[in-house]
DSSP file (Angstrom, degrees, kcal/mol; ACC not computed):
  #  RESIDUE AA STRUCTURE BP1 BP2  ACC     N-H-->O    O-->H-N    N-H-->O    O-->H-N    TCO  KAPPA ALPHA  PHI   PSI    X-CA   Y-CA   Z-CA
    1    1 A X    >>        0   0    0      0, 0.0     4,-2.1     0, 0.0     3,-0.7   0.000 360.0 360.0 360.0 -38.6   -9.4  -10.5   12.2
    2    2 A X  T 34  +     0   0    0      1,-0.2     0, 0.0     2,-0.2     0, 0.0   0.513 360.0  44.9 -73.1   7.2   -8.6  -13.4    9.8
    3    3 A X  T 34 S+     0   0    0      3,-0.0    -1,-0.2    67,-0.0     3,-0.0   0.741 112.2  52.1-106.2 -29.4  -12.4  -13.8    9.3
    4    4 A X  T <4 S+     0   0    0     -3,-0.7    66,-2.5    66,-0.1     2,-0.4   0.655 100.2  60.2 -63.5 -33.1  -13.0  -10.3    9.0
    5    5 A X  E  <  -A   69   0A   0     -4,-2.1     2,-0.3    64,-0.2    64,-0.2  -0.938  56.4-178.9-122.6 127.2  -10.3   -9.1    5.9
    6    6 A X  E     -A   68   0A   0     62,-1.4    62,-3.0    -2,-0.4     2,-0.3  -0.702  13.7-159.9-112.5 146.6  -10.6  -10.7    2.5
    7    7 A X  E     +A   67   0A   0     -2,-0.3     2,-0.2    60,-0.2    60,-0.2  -0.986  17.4 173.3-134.0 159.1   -8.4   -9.7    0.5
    8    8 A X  E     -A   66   0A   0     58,-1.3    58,-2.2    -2,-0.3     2,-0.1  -0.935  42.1 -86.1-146.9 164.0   -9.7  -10.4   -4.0
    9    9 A X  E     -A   65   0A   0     56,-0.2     2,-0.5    -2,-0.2    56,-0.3  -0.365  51.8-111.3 -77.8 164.9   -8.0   -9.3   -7.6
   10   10 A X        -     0   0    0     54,-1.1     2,-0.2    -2,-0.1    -1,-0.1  -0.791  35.5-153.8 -91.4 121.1   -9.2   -6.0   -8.5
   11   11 A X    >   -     0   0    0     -2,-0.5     3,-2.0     1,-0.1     4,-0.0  -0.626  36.8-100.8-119.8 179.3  -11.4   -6.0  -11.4
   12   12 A X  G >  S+     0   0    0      1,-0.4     3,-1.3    -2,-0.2    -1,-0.1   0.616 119.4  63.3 -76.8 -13.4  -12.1   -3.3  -13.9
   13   13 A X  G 3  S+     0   0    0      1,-0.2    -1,-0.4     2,-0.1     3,-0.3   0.587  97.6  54.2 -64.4 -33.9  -15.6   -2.7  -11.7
   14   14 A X  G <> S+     0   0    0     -3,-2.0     4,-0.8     1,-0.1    -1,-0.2   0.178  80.0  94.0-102.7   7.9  -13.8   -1.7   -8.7
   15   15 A X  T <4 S+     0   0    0     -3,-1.3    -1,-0.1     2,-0.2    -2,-0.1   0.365  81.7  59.8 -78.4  22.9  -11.5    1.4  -10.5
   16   16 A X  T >> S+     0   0    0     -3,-0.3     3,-2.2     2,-0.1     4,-1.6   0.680 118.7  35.1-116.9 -81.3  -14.2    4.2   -9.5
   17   17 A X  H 3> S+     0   0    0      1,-0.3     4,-1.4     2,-0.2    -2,-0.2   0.667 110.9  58.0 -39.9 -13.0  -13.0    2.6   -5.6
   18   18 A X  H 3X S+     0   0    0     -4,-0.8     4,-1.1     2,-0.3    -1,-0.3   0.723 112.3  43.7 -90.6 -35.9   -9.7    2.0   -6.4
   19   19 A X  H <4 S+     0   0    0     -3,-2.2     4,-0.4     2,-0.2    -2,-0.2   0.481 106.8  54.2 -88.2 -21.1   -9.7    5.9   -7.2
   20   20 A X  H  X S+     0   0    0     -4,-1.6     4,-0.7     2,-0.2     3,-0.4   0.916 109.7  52.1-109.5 -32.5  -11.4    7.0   -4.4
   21   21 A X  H  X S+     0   0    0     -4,-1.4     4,-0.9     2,-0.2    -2,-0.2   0.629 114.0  41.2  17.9 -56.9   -8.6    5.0   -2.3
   22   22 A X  H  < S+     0   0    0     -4,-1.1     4,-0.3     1,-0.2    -1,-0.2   0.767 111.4  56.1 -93.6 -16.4   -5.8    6.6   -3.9
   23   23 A X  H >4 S+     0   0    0     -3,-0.4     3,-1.3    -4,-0.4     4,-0.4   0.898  98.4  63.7 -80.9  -8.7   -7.7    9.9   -3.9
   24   24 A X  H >< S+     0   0    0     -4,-0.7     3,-1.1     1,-0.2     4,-0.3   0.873 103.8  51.0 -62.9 -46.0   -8.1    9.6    0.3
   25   25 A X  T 3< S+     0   0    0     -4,-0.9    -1,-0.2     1,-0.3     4,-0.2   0.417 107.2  49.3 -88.7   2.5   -4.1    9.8    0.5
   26   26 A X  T X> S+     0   0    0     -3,-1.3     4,-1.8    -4,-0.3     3,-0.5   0.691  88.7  91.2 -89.8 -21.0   -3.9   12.8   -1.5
   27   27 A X  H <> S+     0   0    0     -3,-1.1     4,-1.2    -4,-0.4    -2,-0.1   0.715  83.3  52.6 -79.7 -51.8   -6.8   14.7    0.8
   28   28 A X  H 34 S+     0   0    0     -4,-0.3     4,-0.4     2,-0.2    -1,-0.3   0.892 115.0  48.3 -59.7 -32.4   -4.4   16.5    3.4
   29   29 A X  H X4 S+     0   0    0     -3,-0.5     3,-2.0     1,-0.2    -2,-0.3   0.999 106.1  56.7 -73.9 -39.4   -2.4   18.0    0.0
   30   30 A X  H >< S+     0   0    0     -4,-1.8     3,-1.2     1,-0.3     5,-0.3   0.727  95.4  65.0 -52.3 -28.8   -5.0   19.0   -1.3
   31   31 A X  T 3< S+     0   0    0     -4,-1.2    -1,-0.3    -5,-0.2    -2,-0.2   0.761  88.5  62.0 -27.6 -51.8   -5.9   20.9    1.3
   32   32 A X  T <  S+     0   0    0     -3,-2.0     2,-0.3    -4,-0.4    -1,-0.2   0.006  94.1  85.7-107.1   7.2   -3.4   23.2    1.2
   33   33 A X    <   -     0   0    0     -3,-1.2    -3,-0.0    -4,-0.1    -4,-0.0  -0.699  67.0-141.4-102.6 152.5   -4.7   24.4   -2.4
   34   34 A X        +     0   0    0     -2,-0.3     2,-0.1     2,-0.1    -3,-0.1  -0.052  60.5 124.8-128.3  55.2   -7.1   26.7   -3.3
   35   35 A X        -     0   0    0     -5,-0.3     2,-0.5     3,-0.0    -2,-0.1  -0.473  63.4-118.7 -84.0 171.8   -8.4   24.7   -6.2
   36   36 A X    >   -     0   0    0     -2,-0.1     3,-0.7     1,-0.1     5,-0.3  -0.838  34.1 -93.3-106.7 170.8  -11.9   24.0   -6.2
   37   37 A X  T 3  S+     0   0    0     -2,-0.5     4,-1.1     1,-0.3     5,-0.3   0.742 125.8  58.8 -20.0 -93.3  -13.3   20.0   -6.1
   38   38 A X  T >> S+     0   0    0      2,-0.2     4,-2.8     3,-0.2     3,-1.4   0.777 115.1  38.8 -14.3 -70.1  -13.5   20.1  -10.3
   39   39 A X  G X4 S+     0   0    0     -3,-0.7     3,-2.1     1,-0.3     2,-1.9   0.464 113.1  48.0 -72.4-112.6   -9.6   20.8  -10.2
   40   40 A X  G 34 S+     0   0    0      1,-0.4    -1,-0.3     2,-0.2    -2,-0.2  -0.184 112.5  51.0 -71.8  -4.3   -8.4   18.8   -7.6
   41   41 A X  G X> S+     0   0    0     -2,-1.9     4,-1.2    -3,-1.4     3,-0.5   0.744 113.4  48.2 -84.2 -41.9  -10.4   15.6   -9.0
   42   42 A X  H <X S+     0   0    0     -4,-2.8     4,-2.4    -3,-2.1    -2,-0.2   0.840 108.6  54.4 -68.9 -27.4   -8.8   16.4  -12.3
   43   43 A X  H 3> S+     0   0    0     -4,-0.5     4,-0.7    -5,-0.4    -1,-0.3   0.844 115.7  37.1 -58.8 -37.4   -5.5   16.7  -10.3
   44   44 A X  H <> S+     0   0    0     -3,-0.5     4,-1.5     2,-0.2    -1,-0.2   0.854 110.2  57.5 -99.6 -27.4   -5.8   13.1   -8.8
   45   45 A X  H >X S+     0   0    0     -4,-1.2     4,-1.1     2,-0.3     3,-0.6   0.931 102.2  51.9-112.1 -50.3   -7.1   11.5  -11.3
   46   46 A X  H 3< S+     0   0    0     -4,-2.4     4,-0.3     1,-0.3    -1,-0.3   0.437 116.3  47.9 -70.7  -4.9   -4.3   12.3  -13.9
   47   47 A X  H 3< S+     0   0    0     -4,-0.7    -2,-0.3     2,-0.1    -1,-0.3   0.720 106.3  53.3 -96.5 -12.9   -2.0   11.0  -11.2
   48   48 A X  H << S+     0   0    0     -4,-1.5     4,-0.4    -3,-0.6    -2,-0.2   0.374 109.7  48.9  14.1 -49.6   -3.9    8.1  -10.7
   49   49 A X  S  X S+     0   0    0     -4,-1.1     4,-0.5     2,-0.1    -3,-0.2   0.682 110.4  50.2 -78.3 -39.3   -3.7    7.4  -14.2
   50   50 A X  H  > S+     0   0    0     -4,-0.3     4,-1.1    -5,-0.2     3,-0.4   0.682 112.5  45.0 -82.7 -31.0    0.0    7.9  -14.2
   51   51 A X  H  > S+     0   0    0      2,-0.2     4,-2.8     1,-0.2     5,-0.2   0.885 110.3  56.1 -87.8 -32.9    0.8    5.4  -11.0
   52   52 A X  H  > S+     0   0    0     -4,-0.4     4,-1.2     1,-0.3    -1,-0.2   0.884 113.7  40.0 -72.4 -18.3   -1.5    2.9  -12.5
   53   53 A X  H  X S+     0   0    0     -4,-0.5     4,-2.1    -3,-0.4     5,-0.4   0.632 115.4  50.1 -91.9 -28.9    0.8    3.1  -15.9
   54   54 A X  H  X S+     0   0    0     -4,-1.1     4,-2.1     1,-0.2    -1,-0.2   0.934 115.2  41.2 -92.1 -20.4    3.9    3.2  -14.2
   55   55 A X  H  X S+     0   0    0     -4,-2.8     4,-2.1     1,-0.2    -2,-0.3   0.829 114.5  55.5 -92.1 -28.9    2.9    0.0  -11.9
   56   56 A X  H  < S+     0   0    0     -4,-1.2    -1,-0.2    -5,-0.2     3,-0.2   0.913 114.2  38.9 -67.3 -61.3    1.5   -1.4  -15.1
   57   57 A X  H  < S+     0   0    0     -4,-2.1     3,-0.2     1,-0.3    -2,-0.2   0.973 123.0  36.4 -79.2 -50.5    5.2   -0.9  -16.9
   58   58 A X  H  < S+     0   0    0     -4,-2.1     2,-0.4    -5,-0.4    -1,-0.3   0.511 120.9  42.0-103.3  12.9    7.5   -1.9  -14.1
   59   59 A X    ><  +     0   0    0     -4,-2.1     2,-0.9    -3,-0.2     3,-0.8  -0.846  65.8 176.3-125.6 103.5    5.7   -4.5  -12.5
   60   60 A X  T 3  S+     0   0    0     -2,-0.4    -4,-0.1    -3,-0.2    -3,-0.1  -0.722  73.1  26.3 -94.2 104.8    4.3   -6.6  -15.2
   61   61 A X  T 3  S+     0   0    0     -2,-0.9    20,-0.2    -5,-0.1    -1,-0.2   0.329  86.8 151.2 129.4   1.1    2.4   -9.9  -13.2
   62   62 A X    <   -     0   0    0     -3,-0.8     2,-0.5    -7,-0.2    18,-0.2   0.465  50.2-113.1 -67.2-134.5    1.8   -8.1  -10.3
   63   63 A X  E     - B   0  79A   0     16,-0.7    16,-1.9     2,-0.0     2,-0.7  -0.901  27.7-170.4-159.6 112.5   -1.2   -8.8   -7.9
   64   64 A X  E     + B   0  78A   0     -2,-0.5   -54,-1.1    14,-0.2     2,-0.3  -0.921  19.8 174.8-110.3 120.2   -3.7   -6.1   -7.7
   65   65 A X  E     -AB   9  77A   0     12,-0.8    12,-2.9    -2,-0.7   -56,-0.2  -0.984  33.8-127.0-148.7 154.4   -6.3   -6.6   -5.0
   66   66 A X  E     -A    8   0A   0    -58,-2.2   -58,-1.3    -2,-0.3     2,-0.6  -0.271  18.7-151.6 -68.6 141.9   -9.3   -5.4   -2.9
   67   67 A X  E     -A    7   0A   0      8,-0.4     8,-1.0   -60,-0.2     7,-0.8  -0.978  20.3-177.3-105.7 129.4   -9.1   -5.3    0.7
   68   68 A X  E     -AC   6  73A   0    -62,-3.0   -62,-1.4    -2,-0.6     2,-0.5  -0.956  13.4-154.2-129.3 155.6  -12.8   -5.9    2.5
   69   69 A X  E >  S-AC   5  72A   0      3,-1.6     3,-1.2     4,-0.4   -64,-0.2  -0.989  81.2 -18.8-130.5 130.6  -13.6   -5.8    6.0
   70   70 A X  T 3  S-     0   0    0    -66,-2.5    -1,-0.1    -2,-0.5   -65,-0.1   0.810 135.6 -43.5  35.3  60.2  -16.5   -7.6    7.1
   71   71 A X  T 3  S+     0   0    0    -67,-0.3     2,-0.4     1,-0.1    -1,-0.3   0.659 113.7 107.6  56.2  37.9  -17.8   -7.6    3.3
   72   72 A X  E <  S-C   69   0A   0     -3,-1.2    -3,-1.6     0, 0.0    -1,-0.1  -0.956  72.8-122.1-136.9 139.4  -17.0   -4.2    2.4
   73   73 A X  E     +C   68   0A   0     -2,-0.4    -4,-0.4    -5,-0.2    -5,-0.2  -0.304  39.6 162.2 -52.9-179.9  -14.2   -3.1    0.0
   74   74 A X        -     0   0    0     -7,-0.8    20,-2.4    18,-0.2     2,-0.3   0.052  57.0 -48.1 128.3  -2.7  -11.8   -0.6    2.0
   75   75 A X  E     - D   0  93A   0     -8,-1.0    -8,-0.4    18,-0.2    18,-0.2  -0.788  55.1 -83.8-174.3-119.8   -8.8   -0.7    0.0
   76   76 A X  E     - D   0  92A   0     16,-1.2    16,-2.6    -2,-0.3     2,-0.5  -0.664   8.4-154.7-173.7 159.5   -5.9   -2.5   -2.0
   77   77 A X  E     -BD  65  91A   0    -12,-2.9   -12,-0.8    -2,-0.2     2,-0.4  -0.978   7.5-167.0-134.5 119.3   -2.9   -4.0   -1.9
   78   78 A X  E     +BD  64  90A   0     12,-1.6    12,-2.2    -2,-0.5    11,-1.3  -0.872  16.3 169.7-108.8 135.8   -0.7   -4.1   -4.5
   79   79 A X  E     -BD  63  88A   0    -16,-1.9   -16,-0.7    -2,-0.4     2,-0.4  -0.963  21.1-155.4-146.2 167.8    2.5   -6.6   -4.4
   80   80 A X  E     - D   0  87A   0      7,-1.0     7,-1.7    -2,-0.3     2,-0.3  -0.960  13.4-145.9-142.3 100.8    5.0   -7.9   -6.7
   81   81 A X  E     - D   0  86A   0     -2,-0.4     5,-0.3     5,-0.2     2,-0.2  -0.536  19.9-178.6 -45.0 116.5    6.8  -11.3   -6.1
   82   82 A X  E >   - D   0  85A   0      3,-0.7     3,-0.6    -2,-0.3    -2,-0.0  -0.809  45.9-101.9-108.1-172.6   10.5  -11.5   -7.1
   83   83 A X  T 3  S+     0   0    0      1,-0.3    -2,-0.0    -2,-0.2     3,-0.0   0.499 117.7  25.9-115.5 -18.2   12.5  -14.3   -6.9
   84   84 A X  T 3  S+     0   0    0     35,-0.1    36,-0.5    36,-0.0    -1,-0.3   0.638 125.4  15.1-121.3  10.6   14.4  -13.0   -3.6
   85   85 A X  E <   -De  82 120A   0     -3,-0.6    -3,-0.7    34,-0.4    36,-0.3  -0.650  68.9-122.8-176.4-177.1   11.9  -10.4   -1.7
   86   86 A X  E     -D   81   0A   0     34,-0.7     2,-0.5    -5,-0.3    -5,-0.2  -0.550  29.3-147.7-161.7 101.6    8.3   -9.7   -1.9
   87   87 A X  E     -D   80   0A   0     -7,-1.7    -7,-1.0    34,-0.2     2,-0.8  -0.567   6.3-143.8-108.3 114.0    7.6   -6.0   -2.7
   88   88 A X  E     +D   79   0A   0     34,-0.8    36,-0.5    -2,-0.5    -9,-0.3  -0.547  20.7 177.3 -54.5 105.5    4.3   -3.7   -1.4
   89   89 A X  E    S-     0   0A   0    -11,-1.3     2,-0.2    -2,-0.8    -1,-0.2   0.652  70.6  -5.6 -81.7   5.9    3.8   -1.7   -4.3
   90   90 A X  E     +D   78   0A   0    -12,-2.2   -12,-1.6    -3,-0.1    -1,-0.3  -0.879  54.5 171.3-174.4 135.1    1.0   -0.4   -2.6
   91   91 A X  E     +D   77   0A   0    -14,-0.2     2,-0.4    -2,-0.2   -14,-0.2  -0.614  26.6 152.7-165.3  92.1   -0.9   -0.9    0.6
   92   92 A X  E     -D   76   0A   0    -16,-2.6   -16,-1.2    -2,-0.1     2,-0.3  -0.927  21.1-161.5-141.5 140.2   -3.5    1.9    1.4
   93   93 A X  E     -D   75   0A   0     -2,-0.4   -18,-0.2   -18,-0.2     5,-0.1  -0.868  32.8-103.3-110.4 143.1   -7.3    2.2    3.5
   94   94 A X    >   -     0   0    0    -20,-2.4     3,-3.5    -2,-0.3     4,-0.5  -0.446  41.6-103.2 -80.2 171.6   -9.8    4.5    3.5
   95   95 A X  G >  S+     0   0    0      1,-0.3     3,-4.0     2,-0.2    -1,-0.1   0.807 122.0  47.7 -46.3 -64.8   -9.9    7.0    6.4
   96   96 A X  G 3  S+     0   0    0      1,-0.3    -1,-0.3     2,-0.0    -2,-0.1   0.689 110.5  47.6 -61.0 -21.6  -12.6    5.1    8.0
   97   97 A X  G <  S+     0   0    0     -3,-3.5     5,-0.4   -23,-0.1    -1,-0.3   0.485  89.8 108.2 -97.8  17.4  -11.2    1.8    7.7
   98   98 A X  S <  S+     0   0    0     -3,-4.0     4,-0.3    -4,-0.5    -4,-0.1   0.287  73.4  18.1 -76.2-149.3   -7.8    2.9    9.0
   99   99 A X  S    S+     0   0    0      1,-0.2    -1,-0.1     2,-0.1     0, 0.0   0.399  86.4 100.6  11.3  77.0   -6.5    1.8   12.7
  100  100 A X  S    S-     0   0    0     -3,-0.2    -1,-0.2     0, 0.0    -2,-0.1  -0.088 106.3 -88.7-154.5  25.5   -8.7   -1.1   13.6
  101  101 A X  S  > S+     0   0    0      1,-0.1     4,-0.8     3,-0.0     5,-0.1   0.472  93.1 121.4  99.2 -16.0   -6.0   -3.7   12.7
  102  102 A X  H  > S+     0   0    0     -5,-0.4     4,-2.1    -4,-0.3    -1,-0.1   0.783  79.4  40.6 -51.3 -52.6   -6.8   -4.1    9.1
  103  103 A X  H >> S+     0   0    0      2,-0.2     4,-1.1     1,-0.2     3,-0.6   0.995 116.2  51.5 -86.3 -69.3   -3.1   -3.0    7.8
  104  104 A X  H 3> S+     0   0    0      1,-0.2     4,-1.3     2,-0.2    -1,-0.2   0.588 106.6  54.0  -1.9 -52.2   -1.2   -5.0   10.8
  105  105 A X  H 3X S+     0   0    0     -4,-0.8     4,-3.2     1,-0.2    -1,-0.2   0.896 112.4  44.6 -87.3 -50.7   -3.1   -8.1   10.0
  106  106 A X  H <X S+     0   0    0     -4,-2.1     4,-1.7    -3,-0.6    -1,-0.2   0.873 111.9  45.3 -67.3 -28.2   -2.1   -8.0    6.4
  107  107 A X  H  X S+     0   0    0     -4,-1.1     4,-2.9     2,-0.2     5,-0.2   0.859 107.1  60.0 -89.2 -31.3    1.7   -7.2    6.5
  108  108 A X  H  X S+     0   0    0     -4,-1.3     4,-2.0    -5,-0.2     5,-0.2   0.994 112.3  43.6 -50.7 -50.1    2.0   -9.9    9.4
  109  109 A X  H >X S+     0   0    0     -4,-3.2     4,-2.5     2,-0.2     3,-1.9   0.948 111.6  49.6 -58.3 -73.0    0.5  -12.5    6.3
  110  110 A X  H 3X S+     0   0    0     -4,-1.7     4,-5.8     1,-0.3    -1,-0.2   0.847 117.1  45.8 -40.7 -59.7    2.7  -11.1    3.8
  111  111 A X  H 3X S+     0   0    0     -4,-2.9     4,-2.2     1,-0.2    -1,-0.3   0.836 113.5  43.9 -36.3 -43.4    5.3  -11.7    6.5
  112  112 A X  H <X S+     0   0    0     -4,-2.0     4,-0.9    -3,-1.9    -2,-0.2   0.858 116.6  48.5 -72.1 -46.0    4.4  -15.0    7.4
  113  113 A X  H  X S+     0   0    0     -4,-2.5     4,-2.1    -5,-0.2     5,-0.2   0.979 108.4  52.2 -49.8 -67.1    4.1  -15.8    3.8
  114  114 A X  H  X>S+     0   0    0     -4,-5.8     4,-1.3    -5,-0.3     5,-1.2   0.937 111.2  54.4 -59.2 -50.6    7.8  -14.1    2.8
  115  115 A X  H  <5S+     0   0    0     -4,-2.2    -1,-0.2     1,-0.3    -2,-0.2   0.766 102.6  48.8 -81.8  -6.7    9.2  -16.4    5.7
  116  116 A X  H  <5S+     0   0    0     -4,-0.9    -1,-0.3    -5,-0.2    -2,-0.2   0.982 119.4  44.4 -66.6 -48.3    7.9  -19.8    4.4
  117  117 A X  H  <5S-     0   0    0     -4,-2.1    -2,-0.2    -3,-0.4    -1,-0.2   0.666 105.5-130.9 -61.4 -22.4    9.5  -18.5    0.9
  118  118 A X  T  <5 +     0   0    0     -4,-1.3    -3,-0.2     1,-0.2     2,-0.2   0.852  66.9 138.5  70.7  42.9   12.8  -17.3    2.7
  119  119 A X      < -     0   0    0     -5,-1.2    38,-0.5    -6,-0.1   -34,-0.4  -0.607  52.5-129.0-126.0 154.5   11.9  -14.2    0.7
  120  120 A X  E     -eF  85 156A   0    -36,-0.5   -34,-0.7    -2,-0.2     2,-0.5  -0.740  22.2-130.6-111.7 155.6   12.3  -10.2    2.5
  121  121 A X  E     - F   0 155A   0     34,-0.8    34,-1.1   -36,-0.3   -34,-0.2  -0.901  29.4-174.0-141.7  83.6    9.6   -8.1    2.3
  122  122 A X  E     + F   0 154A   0     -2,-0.5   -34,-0.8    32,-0.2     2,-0.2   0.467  11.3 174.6-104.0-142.3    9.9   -4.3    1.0
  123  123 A X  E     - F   0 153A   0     30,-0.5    30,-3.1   -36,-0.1     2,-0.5  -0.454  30.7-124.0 132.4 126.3    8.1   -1.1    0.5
  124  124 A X  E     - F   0 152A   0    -36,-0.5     2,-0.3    28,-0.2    28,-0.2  -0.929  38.3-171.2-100.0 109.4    8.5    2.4   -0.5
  125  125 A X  E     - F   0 151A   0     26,-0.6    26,-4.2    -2,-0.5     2,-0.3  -0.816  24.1-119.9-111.8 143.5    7.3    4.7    2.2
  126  126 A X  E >   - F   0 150A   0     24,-0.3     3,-3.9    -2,-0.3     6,-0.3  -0.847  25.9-132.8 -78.9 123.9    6.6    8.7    2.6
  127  127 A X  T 3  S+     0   0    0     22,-0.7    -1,-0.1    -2,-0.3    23,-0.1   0.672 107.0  52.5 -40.4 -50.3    8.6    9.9    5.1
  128  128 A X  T 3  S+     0   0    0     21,-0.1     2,-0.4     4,-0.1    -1,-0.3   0.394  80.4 118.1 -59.1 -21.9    5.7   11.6    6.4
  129  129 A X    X   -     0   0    0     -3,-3.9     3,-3.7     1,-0.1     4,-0.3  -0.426  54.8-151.8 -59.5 125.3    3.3    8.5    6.5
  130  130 A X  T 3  S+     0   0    0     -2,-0.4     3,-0.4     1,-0.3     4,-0.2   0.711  90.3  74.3 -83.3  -8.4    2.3    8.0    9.6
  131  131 A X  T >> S+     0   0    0      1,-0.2     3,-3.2     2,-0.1     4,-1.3   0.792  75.5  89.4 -59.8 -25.9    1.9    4.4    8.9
  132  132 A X  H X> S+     0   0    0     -3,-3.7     4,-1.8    -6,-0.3     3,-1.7   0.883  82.3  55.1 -29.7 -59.7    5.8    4.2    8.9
  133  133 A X  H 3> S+     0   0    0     -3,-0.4     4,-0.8     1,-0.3    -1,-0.2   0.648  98.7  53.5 -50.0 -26.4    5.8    3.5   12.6
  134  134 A X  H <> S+     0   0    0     -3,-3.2     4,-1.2    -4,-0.2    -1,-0.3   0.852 108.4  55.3-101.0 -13.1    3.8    0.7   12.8
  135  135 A X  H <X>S+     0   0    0     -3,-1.7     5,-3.5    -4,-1.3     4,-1.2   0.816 109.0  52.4 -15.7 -60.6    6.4   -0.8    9.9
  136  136 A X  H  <5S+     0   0    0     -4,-1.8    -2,-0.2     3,-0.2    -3,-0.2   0.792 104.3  49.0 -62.2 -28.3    9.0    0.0   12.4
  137  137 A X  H  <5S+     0   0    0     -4,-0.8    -1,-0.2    -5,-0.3    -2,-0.2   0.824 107.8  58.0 -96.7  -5.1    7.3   -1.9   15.2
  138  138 A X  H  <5S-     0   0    0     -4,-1.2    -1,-0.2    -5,-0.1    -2,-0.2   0.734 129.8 -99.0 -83.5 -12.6    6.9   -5.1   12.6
  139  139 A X  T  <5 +     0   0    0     -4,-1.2     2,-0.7     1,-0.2    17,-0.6   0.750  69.1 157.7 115.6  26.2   10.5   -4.8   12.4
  140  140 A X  E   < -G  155   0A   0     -5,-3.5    -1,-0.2    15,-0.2    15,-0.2  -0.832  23.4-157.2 -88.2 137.2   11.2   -2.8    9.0
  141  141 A X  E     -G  154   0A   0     13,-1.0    13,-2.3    -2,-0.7     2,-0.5  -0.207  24.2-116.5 -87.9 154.2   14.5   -1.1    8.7
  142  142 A X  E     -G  153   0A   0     11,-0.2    11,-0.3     1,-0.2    -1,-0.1  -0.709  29.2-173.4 -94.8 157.2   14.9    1.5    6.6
  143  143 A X  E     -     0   0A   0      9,-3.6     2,-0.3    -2,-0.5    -1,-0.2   0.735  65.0 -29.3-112.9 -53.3   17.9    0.5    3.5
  144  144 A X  E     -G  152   0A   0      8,-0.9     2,-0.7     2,-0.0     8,-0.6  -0.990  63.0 -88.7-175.5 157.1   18.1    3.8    2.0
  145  145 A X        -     0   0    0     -2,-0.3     2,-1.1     6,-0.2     6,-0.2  -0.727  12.1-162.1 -93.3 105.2   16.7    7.1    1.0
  146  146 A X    >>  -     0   0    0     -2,-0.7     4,-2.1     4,-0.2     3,-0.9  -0.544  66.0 -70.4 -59.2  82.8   14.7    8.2   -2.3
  147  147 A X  T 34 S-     0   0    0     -2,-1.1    -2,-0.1     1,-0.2     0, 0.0  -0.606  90.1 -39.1 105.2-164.2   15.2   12.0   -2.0
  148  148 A X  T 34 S+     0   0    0     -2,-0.2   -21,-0.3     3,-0.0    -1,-0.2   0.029 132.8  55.4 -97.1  -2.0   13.6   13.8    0.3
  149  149 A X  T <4 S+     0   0    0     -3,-0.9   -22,-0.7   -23,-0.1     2,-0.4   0.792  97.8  34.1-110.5 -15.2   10.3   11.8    0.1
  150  150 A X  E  <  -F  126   0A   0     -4,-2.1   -24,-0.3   -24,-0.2     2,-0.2  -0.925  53.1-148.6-130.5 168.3   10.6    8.3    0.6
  151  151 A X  E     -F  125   0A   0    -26,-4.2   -26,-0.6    -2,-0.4     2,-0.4  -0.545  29.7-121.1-109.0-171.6   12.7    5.7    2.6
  152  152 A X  E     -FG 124 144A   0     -8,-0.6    -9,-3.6   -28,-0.2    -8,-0.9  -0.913  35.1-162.5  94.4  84.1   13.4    2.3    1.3
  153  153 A X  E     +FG 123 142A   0    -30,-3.1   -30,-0.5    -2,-0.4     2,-0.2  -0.841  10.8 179.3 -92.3 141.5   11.8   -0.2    3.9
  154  154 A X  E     -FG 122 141A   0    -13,-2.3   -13,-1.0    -2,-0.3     2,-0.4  -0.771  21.0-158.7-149.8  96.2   12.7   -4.2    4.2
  155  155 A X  E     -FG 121 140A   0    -34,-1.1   -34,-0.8    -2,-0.2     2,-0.4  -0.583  14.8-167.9 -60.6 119.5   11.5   -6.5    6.3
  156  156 A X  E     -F  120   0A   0    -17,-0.6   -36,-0.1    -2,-0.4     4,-0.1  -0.949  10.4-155.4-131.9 126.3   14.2   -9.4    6.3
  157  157 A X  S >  S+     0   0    0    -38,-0.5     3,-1.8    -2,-0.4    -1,-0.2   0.980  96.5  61.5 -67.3 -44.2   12.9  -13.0    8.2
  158  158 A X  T 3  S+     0   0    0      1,-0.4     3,-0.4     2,-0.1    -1,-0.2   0.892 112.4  34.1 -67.6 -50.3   16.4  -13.9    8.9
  159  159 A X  T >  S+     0   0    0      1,-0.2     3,-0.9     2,-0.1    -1,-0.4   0.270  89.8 101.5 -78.1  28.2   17.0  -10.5   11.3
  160  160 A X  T <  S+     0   0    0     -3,-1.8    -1,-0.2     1,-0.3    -2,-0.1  -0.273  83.5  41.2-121.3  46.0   13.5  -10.2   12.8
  161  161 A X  T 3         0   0    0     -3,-0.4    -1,-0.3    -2,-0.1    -2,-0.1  -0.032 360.0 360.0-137.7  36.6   14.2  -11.6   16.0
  162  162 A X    <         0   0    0     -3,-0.9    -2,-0.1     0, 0.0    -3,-0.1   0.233 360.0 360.0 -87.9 360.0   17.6   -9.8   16.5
């Protein structure tokens, strides 16, 4: 795998992918509408706009990057260093590039990474992503609940072999 997944910053040439990525995780709500295509790109794309502003404001430094698999882009990962933690602000594939190990392989590095730092490793999840699980089996707990829609997940090196 480590030969397979590159991961590079995300440059202003790769927001028409960057966009079709964040529209892939909207696809099942959208579903459930009976707008047509025209409205439901306009829909995504003014939230899109909005996520990129909000990551823009509250993570200022962050690390915006492509994910490619065997030299084709498939997603991003956005992450934010602080001085105690290392926080996913984002970590998303397109349908086709999903399961095959891709996502695994990267939160183990980011793991491997946060324990050289002594650093914990966090992420705001939809209750309903089904990626949660495989969180859980890399050994993040949930800390606390946003709502009804997200949990609070933390990967801490010092418990992960309790």
């Amino acid at each position: 795998m480590k030969e397979s997944v590159l991961l590079r910053p995300a440059l202003e040439k790769d927001e028409s992918l960057l966009f079709q990525v964040y529209f892939s995780t909207r696809e099942a709500e959208l579903a459930l509408t009976d707008w047509d295509q025209q409205q439901k790109h306009a829909f995504v794309l003014h939230q899109f706009t909005a996520q990129n502003q909000h990551y823009q404001t509250r993570y200022p430094g962050a690390e915006l990057q492509v994910i490619e698999f065997k030299g084709e882009a498939v997603g991003r990962l956005y992450t934010h260093e602080f001085p105690d933690r290392i926080h996913i602000m984002d970590i998303t594939l397109l349908p086709g590039a999903r399961k095959q190990g891709i996502g695994r392989f990267l939160l183990e590095q980011l793991q491997s990474r946060a324990q050289q730092q002594n650093k914990r490793v966090t992420i705001y999840v939809e209750n309903y992503n089904p990626a949660k699980r495989l969180y859980e089996r890399l050994g993040f707990t949930r800390k606390a609940s946003e709502g009804e829609v997200y949990d609070f997940m933390e990967w801490n090196p010092e418990t992960k072999d309790e």
